[in-house]
C-alpha positions in Angstrom: -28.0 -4.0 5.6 -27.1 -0.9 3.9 -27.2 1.5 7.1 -25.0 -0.9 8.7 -22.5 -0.9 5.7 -22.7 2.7 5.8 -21.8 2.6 9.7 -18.4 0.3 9.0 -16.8 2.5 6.6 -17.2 5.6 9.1 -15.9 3.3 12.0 -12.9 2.1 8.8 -12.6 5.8 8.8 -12.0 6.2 12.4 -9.6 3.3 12.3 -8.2 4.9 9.4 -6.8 8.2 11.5 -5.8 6.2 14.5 -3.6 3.8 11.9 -2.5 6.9 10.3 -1.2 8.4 13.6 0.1 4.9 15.1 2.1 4.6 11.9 3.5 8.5 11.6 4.1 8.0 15.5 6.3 4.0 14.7 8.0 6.1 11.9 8.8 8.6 14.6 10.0 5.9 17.4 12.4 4.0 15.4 14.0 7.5 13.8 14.4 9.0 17.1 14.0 6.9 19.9 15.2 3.5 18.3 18.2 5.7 16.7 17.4 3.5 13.5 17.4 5.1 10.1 14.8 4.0 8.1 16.8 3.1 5.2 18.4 0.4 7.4 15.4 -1.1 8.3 15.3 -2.8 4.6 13.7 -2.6 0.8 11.2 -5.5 2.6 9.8 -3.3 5.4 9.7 0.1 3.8 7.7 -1.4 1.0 5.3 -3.0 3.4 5.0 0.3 5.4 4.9 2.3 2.4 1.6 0.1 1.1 0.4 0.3 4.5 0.6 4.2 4.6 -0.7 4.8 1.4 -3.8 2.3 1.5 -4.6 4.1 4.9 -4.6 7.5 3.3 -6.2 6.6 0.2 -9.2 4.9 2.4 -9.3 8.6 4.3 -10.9 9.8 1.8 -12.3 7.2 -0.2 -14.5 5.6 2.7 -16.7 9.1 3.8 -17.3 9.8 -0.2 -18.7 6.2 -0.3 -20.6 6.5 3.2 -22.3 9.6 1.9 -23.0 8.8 -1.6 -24.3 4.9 -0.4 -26.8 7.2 1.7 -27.8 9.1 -1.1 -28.7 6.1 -2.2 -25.7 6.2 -5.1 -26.0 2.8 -7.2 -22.4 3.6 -8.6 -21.5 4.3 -5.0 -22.0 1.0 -3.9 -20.7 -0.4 -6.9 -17.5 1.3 -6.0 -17.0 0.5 -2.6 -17.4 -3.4 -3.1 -14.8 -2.9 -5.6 -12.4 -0.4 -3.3 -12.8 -2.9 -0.5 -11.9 -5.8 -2.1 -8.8 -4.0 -3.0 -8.4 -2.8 0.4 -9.2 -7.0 1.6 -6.3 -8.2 -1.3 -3.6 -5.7 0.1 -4.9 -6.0 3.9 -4.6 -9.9 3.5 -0.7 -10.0 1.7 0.0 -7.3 4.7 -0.9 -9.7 7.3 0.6 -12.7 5.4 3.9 -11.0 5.4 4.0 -9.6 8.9 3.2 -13.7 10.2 6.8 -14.2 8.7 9.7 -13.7 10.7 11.8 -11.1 9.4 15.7 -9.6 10.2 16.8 -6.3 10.2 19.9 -5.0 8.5 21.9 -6.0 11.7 20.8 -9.4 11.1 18.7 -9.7 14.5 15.1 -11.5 14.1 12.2 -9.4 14.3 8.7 -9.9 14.2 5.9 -7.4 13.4 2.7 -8.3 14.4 -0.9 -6.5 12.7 -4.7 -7.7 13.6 -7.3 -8.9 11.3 -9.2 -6.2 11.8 -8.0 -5.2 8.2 -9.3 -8.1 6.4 -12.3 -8.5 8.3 -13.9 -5.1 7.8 -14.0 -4.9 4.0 -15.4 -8.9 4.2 -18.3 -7.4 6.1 -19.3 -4.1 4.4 -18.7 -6.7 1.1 -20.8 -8.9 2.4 -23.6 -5.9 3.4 -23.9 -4.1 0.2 -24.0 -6.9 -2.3 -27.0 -8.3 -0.2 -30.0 -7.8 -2.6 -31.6 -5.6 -0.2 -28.9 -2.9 -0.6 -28.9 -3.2 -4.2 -32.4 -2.7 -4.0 -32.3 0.2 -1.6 -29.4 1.9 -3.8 -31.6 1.7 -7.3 -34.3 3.4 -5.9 -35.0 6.7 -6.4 -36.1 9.1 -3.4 -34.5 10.6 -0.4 -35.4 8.5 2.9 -33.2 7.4 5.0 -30.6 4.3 5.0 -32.2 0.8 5.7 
C-alpha cells in the first residue's frame, strides 16, 4: 500500500512538470499566437489559472519531499501528505467544477475550457493508500527496509 502511494506522488510529480510546461506553453499561445492579452481574458480565468499554476508548483516540491520521507518511513510524512492532498483534491475538484461551466471572454464570445479528472482522482488514491492501516503501520515503525 505504501510503495504504491509512494509511486503516485512521483508519477503526480511527473504530471506536475508536464502541467507546468502545458500551462507556461497556453500562457504563451494566447499572448502570442492568439494575439490575446491576458488581462482581457477576465478576473474569472486569471484567478483559475493563477490557482492552477500555483497548486502545480507548490506540489513540485511538496510531492518528492513526501515520497522520500513516506520511504524513510516518516510518520509525520504521511500525516502530511493525506493532509496536502486533500487540499490538492478540494482545489482540483472547484477547478474542474468551474471549467464544466461555460464561460465568455471579454469580447463576449462563449468559450469552454475543458481539464481531466486526473486531478481529483490522484490525491483520492494516494488518500486512500496511506491511511490504510498497513501504511500507518509501516510508517510507525522504526528501521530502514524498504517500502511495502
Amino acid at each position: 500500500m505504501t510503495l504504491t502511494a509512494v509511486i503516485l506522488l512521483w508519477v503526480g510529480f511527473a504530471t506536475g512538470i508536464c502541467n507546468a510546461a502545458v500551462a507556461l506553453g497556453s500562457f504563451g499561445i494566447i499572448r502570442f499566437a492568439l494575439g490575446t492579452e491576458l488581462a482581457e481574458l477576465g478576473v474569472v480565468d486569471l484567478v483559475a489559472a493563477g490557482a492552477g499554476v500555483v497548486l502545480n508548483l507548490a506540489f513540485l516540491v511538496l510531492r518528492p519531499v513526501f515520497a522520500v520521507l513516506i520511504g524513510r518511513r516518516s510518520a509525520s510524512a504521511r500525516k502530511g501528505a493525506v493532509i496536502a492532498e486533500y487540499v490538492y483534491f478540494g482545489v482540483s475538484a472547484v477547478l474542474l467544477f468551474w471549467s464544466m461551466q461555460s464561460q465568455f471572454d471579454a469580447s463576449g464570445e462563449s468559450m469552454h475550457v475543458s481539464l481531466d479528472c486526473t486531478g481529483v482522482i490522484a490525491p483520492i488514491l494516494i488518500i486512500a493508500f496511506l491511511e490504510a492501516s498497513r501504511s500507518k503501520w509501516w510508517c510507525s515503525r522504526r528501521g530502514g527496509g524498504p517500502v511495502s
